[in-house]
C-alpha positions in Angstrom: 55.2 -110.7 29.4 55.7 -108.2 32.0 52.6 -107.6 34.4 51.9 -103.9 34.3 52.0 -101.8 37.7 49.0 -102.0 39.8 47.3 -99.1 39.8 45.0 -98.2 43.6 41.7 -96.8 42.4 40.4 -94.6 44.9 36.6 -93.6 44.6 35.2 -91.5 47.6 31.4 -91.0 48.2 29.4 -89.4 50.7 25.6 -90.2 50.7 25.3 -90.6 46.8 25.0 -94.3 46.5 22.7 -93.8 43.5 25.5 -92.0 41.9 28.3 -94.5 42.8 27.2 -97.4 40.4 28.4 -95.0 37.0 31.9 -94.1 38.9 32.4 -98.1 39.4 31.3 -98.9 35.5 33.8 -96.4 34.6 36.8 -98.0 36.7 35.6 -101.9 35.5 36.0 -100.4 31.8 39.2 -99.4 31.8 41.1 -100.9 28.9 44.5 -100.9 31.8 45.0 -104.7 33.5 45.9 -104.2 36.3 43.4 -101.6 38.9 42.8 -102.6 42.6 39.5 -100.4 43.6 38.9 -99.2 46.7 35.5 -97.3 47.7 35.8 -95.0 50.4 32.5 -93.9 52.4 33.0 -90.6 54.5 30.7 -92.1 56.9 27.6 -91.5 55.0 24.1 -92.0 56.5 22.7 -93.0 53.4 22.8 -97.4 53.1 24.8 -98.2 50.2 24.1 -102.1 50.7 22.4 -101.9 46.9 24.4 -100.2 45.4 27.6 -102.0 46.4 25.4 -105.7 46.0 26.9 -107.0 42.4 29.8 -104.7 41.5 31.0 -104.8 38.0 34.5 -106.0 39.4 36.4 -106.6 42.4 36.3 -103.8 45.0 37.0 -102.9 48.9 34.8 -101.2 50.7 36.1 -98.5 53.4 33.5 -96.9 55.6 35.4 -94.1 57.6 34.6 -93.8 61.5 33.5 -90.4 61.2 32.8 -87.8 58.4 35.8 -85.7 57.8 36.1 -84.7 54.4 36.9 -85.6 51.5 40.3 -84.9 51.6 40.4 -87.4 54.7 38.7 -89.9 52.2 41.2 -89.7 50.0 44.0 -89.5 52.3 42.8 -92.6 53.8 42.4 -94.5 50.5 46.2 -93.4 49.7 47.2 -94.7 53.1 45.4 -97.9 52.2 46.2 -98.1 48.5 48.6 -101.1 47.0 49.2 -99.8 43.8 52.4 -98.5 42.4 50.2 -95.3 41.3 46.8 -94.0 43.1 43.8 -92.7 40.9 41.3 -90.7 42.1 37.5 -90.8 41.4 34.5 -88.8 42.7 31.7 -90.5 42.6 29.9 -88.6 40.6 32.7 -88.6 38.0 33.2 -90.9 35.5 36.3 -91.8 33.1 36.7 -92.8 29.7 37.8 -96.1 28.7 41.5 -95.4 28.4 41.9 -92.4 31.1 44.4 -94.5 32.9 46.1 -96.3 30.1 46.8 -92.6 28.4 47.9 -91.4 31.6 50.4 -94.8 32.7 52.1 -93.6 29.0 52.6 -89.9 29.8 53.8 -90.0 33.5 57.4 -91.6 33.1 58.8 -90.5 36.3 57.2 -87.6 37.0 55.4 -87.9 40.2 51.7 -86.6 39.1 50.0 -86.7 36.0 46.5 -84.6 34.8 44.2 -84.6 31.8 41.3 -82.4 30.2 38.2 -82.9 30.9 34.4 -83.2 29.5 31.4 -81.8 31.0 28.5 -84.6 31.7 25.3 -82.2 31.6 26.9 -79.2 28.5 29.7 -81.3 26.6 31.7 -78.5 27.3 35.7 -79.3 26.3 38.4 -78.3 28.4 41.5 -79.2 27.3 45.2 -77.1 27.7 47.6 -77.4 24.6 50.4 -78.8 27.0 52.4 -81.6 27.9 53.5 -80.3 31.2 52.0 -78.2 34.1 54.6 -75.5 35.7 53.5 -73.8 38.4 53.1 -70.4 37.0 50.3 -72.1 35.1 48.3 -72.8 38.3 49.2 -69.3 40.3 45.9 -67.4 39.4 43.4 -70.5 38.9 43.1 -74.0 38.4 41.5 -74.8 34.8 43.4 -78.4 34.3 40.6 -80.8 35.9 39.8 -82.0 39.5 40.9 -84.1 41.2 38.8 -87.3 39.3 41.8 -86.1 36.9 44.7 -87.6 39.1 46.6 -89.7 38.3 49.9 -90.0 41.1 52.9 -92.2 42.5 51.7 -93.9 45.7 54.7 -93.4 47.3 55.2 -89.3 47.4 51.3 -89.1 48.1 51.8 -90.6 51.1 54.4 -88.6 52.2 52.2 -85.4 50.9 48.8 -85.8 50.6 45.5 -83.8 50.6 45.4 -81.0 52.9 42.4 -81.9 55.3 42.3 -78.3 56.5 40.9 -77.2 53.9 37.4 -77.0 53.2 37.7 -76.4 48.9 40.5 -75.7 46.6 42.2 -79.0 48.1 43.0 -80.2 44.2 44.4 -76.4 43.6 45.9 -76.7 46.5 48.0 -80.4 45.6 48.6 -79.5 42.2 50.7 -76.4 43.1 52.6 -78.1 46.0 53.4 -80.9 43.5 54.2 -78.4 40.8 56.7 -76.1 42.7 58.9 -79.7 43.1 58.7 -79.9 39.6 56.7 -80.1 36.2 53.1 -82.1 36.5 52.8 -84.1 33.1 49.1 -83.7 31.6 47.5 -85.3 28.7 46.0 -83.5 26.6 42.8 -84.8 26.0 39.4 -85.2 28.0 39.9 -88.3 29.8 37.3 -87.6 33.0 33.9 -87.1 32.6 32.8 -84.0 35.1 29.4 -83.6 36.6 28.4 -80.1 37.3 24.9 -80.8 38.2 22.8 -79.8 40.7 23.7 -82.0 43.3 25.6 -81.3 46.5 29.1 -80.4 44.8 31.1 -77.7 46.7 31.1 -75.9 43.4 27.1 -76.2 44.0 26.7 -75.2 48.0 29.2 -71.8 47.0 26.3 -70.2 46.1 24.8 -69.8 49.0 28.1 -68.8 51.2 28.0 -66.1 54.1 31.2 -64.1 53.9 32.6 -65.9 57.0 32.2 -68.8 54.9 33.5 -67.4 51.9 36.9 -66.5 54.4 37.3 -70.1 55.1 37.0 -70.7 51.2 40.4 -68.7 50.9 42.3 -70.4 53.1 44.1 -72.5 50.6 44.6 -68.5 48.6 46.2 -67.7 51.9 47.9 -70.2 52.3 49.9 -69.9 49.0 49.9 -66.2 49.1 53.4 -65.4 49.0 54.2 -68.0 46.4 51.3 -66.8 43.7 51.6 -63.1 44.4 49.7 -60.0 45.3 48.0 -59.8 42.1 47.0 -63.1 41.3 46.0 -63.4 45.0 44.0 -60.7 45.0 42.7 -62.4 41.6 41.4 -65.3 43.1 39.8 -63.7 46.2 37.6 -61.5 43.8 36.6 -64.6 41.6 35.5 -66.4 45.1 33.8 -63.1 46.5 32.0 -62.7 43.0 32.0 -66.3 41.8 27.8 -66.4 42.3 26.9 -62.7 42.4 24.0 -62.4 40.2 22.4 -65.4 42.3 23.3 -63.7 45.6 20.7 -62.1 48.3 23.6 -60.2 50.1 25.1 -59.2 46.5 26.2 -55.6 48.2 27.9 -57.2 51.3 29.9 -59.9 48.6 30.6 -56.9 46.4 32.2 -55.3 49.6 34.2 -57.9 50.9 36.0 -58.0 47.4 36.5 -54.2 47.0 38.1 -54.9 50.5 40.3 -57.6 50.6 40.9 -57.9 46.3 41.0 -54.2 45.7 38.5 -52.5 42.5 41.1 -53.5 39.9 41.1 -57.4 40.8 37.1 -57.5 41.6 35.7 -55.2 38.1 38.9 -57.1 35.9 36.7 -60.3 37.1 33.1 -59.0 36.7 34.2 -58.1 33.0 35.4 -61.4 32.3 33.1 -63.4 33.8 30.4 -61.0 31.2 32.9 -61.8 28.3 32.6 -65.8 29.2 29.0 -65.5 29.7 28.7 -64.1 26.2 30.4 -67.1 24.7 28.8 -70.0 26.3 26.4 -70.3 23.7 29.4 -72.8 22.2 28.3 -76.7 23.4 32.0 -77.2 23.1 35.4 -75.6 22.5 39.3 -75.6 23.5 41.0 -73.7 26.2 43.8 -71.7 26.0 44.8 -69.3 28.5 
């Protein structure tokens, strides 16, 4: 019998030991054979000596020289990996038994491969009705999964791996890149468990941004600007501008940097559909479909 291909578990973490111990259950119950994990610290301050003291299974430990991200993380766990495919894991993330198994069968040759997700803290369901990802499907947002949703061959990532300029949207960012060379496969079903708590997620620290800040956010909408398009650029820059309004001390100063730079049709288009989500999020759980 045929061993399967290994497959380079990469879990990066930045001062969350206490968070670390459910990502590493998560990888050692994996129904798939054959995982190497590596654990990637962004050169956190925080001693991880307990946490990492009686792992569930075999792991290596990477401590980066300096904290750069963690696209750098990642890159360096890709750079690192000896699998045939790399996996990535936050580590506040967590995966379902099968995740990889489900996503080794869907890939074939493609070169990445997605899934849906579950929310930790609401059980909210987000799940496309797709096989495969084209890139018109990512132009205006991302709403497959992050990047604890990856699953990709070892080989191309190295060639093309996480943008480290970038300070969010890096998983937007690789999925589109990927998608323009052609179709990402996706399984449709919630295979990552997400946590959207209140813990330092970027997600999280967005709701405090100054509008310099908010400019860097776009770099990866720049970037990408004449591939998506004036209108789903203009889009995305309202729904980073707005994202947090109602939260918001300078809500006048966010308002006007979208009239400015989105225009009134992209920025009151999101206003009104962020009130028409709001009104429906009494549902625990449901399916997406854009």
């Amino acid at each position: 019998m045929n061993t399967p291909k290994l497959i380079t578990v990469v879990i990066t973490t930045y001062n969350r030991p206490e968070r670390l111990a459910k990502a590493i259950a998560s990888v050692a119950a994996q129904d798939y054979p054959n995982i190497e994990l590596l654990v990637v610290d962004d050169c956190s301050s925080e001693d991880y000596t307990e946490a990492l003291r009686e792992p569930p299974m075999a792991l290596r430990y990477l401590r980066q020289p300096e904290n750069r991200g963690a696209c750098a993380a990642r890159n360096r766990g890709i750079q690192e990996a000896q699998g045939h495919w790399v996996a990535f894991l936050d580590d506040d993330d967590q995966w379902v038994p099968d995740k990889l198994s489900r996503q080794v069968e869907a890939i074939g040759d493609a070169e990445l491969c997605l899934c849906g997700y579950r929310v930790i803290e609401n059980g909210h369901v987000q799940v496309l009705p797709l096989k495969r990802i084209s890139p018109q499907r990512l132009y205006r947002y991302n709403r497959i999964c992050g990047t604890s949703g990856v699953l990709g061959r070892t080989d191309v990532l190295r060639e093309e791996g996480f943008d480290e300029t970038l300070v969010c949207s890096q998983d937007w960012d690789l999925f589109l890149r990927y998608a323009l060379r052609q179709p990402l496969q996706y399984v449709a079903e919630p295979l990552c468990l997400f946590s959207d708590g209140s813990h330092g997620r970027i997600s999280n620290s967005a709701k405090e941004l100054s509008i310099p800040q908010i400019e860097r956010r776009l770099r990866a909408v720049e970037k990408h600007r004449a591939v998506i398009g004036e209108e789903c650029y203009r889009s995305k820059v309202a729904a980073t501008a707005l994202a947090y309004i109602g939260s918001r001390q300078d809500k006048w100063q966010a308002i006007r940097f979208a009239l400015d730079r989105a225009g009134w049709r992209a920025s009151i288009g999101y206003l009104l559909g962020k009130a028409r989500r709001r009104s429906s999020a009494s549902r625990p759980i449901k399916l997406a479909e854009e």
